[in-house]
C-alpha atoms as a printed R data frame, in Angstrom:
    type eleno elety resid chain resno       x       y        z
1   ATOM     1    CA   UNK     A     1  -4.883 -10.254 -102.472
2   ATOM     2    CA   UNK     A     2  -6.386 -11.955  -99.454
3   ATOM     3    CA   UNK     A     3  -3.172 -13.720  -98.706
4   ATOM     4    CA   UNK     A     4  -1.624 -10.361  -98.283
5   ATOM     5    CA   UNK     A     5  -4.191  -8.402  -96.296
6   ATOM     6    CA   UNK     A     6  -3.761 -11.842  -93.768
7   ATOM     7    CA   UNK     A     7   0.055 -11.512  -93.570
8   ATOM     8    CA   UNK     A     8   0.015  -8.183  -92.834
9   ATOM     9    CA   UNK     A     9  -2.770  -8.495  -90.263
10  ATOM    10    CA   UNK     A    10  -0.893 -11.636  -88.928
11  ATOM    11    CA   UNK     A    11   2.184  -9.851  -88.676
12  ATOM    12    CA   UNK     A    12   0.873  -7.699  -85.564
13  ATOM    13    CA   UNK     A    13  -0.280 -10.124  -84.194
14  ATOM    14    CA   UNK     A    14   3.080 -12.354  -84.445
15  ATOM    15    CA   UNK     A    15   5.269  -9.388  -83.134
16  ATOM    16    CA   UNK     A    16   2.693  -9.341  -80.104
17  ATOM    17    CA   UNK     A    17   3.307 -12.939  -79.701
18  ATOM    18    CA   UNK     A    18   6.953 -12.306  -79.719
19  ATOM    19    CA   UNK     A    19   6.602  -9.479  -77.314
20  ATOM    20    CA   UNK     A    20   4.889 -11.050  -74.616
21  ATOM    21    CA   UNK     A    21   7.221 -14.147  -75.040
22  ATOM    22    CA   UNK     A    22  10.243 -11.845  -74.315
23  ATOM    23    CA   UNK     A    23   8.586 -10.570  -71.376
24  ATOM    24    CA   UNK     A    24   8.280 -14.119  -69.894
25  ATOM    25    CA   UNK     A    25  11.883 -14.611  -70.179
26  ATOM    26    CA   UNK     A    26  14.708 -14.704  -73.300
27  ATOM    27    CA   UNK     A    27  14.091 -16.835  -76.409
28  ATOM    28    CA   UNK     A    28  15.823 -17.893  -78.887
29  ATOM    29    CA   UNK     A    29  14.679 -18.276  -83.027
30  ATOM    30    CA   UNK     A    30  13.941 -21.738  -83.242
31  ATOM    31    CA   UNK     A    31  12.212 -21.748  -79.802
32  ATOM    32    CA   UNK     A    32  10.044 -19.017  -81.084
33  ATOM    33    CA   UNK     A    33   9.669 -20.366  -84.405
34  ATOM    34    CA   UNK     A    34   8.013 -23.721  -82.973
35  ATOM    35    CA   UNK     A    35   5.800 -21.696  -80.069
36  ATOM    36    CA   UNK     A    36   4.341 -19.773  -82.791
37  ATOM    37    CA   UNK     A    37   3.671 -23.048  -84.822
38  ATOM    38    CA   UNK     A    38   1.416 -23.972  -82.122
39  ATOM    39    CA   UNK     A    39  -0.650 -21.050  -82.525
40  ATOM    40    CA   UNK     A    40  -0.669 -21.590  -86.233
41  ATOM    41    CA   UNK     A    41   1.671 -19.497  -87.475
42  ATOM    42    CA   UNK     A    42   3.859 -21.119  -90.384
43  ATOM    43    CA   UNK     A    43   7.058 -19.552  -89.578
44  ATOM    44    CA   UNK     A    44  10.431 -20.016  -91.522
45  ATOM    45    CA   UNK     A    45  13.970 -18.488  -90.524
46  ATOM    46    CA   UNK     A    46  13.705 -16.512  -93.202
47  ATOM    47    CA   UNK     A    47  10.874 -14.369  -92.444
48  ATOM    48    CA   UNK     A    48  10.937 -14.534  -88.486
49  ATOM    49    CA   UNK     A    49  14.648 -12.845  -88.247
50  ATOM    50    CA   UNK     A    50  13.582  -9.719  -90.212
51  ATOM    51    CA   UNK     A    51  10.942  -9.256  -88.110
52  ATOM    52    CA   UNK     A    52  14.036  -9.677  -84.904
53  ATOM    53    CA   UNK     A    53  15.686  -7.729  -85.832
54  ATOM    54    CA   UNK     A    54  13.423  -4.700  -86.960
55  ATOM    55    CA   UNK     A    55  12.543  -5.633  -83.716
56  ATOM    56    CA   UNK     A    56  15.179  -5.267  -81.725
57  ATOM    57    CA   UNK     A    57  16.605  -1.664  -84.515
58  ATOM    58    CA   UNK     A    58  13.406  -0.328  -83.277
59  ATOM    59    CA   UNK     A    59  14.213  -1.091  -79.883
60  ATOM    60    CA   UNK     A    60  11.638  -3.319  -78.781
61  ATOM    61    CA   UNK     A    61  13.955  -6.236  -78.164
62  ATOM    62    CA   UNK     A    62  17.326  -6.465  -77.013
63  ATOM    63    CA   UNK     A    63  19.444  -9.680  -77.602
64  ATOM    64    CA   UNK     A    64  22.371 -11.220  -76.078
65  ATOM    65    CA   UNK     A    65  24.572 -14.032  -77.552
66  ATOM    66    CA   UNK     A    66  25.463 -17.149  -75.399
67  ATOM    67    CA   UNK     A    67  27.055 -20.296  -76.542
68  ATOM    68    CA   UNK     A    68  24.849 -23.569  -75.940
69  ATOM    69    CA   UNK     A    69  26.895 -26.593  -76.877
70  ATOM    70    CA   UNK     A    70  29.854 -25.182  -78.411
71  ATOM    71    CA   UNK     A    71  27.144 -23.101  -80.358
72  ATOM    72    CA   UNK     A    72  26.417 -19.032  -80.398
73  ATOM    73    CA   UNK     A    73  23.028 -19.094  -79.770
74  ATOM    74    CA   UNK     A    74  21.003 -15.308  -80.296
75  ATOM    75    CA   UNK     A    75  18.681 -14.799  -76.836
76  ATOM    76    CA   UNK     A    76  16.160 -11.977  -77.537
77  ATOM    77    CA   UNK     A    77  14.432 -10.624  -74.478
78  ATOM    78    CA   UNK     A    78  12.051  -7.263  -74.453
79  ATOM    79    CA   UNK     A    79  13.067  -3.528  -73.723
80  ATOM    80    CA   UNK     A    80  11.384  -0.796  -71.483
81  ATOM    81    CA   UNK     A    81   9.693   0.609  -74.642
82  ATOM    82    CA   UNK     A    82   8.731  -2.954  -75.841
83  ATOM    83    CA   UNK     A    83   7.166  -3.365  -72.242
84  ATOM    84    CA   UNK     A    84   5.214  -0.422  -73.275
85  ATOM    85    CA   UNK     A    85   3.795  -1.251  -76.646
86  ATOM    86    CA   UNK     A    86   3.083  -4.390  -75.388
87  ATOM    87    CA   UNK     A    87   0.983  -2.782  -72.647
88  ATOM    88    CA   UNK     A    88  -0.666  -0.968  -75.618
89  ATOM    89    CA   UNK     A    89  -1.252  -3.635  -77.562
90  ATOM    90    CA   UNK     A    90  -3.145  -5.631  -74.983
91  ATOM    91    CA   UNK     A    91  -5.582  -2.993  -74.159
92  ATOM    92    CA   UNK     A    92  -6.265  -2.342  -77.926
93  ATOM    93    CA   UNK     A    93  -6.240  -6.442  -78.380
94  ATOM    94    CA   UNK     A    94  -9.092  -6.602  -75.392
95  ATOM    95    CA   UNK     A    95 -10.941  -3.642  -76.854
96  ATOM    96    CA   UNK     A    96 -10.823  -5.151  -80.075
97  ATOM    97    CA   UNK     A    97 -12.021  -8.722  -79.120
98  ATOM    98    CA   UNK     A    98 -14.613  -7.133  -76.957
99  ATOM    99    CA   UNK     A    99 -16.336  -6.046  -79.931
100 ATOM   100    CA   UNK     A   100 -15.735  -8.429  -82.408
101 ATOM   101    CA   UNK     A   101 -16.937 -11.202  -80.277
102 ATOM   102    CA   UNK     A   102 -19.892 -12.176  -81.378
């Protein structure tokens, strides 16, 4: 049961992540995959391009395909409204680690 209350708590925080990531410029899956490995996140394909693209079906990201290498390569970058929630999310992030602190 703990495992699950985690995930889901880790999942915000992972599409945050993502977010800000796509407001520093376009990424693509296994870039993200490994940045979020250094912040501890265990990420597989399999679970990070469900969360891409209910990403990107709510909006939040758009992507564009390029070929690198004779190879289509998906770059996500973030939306207007993602810019938003992203906004929205810091603030609540700050407020949040304001009080938790100590």
């Amino acid at each position: 049961m703990q495992d699950k209350i985690l995930r889901k708590l880790f999942l915000g925080f992972i599409q945050i992540h993502i977010l800000h990531h796509a407001k520093q410029e376009p990424f693509y899956g296994a870039w993200i995959i490994e940045e979020l490995s250094e912040h501890g996140y265990d990420m597989s394909p399999g679970t990070l391009y469900p969360i891409l693209h209910n990403m990107e079906s709510s909006k939040l990201l758009e992507s564009t395909e390029k070929t690198v290498e004779g190879r289509v390569r998906k770059y996500y970058s973030i939306t207007i409204p993602g810019i938003e929630i992203l906004n929205k999310a810091r603030e609540k992030a700050y407020e949040l680690f304001k009080e938790i602190k100590d």
